[in-house]
C-alpha positions in Angstrom: 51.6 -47.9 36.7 52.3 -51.3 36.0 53.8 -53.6 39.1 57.2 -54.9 38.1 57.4 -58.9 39.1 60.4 -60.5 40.7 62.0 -64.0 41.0 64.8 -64.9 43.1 66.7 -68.0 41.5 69.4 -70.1 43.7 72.5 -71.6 41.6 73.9 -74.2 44.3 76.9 -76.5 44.2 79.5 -76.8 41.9 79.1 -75.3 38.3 80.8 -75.2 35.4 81.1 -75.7 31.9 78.7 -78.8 31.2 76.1 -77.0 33.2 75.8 -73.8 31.4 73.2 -75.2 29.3 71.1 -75.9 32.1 71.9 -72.2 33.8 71.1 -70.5 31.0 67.6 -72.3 30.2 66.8 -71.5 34.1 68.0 -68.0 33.6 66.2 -67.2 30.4 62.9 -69.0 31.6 63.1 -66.8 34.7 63.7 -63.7 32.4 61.0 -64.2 29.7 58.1 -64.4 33.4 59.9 -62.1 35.8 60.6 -57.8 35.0 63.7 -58.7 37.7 65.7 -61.8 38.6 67.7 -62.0 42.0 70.3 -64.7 41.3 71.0 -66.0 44.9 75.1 -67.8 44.7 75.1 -68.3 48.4 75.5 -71.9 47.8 77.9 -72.3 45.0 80.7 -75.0 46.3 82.7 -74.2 43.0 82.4 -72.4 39.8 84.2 -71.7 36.9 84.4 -69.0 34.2 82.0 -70.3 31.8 79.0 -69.6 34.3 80.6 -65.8 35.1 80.5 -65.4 31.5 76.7 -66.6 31.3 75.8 -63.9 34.4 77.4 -61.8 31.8 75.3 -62.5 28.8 72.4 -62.5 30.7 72.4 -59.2 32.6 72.9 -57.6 29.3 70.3 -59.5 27.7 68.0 -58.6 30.2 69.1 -54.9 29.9 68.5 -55.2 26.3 64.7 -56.0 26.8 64.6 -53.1 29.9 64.5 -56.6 32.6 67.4 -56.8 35.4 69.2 -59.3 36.4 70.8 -58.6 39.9 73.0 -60.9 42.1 72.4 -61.2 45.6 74.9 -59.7 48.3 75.7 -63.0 49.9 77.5 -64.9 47.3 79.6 -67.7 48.1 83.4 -67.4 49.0 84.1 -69.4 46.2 82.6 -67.6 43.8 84.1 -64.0 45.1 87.1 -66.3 44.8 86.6 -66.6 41.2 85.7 -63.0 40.0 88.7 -62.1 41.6 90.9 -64.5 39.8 89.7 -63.4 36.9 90.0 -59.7 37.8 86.1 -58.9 37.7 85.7 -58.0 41.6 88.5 -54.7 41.5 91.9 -55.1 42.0 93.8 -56.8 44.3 94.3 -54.5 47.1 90.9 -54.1 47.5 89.9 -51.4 44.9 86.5 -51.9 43.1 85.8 -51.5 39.4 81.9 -49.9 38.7 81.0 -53.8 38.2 81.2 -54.6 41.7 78.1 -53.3 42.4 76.6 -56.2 39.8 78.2 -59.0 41.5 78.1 -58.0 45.2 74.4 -57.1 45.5 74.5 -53.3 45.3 78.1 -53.1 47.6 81.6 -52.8 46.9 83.8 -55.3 48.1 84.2 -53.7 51.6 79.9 -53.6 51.4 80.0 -50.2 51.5 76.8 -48.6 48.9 77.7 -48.0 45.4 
C-alpha cells in the first residue's frame, strides 16, 4: 500500500482579496506534491470572504482528485470570527452545521468529535 504524503501550510496575517492569487498558487502547489494538506490559520490577524471561498474551492478540488485538504483545529479568532459572520461555523447559539468539522480541525464548535 502506497504511503499517503502530507504538508502542513501556515496562512498568517491579514488576507483578503488581492491575496487570493498568491493563496491559491500556494494551495494548488501544495495539492499537486502532497495526497493531504493541513492548512494551519493560527496566525491569521484578518481575513475576508474571498480567502473562505478559496478554502472552499480547494477542499473540493482536492476531493475531486481523491487529495484532502483539512484545516487545523487552532484557527485564529478572527477567522472563527469570520465563518460565523457569514454563517459557515453553525448558528448563532452555538449549533453546528456538518461543515464544522472542515473548518475546526475535526471538532464542532464546542471541540467536541464530529
Amino acid at each position: 500500500m502506497a504511503r499517503k504524503r502530507r504538508a502542513k501550510i501556515a496562512l498568517a496575517g491579514g488576507l483578503g482579496l488581492q491575496d487570493a492569487k498568491d493563496t491559491c498558487a500556494k494551495l494548488v502547489q501544495a495539492l499537486e506534491k502532497f495526497d493531504t494538506v493541513e492548512v494551519d490559520l493560527s496566525e491569521l490577524t484578518s481575513v475576508d470572504v474571498s480567502i473562505v471561498q478559496l478554502l472552499i474551492a480547494a477542499r473540493k478540488s482536492a476531493s475531486a482528485r481523491g487529495k484532502a485538504l483539512t484545516i487545523s483545529s487552532n484557527s485564529s479568532e478572527n477567522f472563527r470570527g469570520t465563518l460565523a459572520e457569514i454563517g459557515l461555523s453553525g448558528t448563532q447559539g452555538g449549533g453546528c452545521n456538518l461543515d464544522a468539522a472542515f473548518w475546526f480541525g475535526g471538532k464542532g464548535l464546542e471541540g467536541q468529535t464530529l
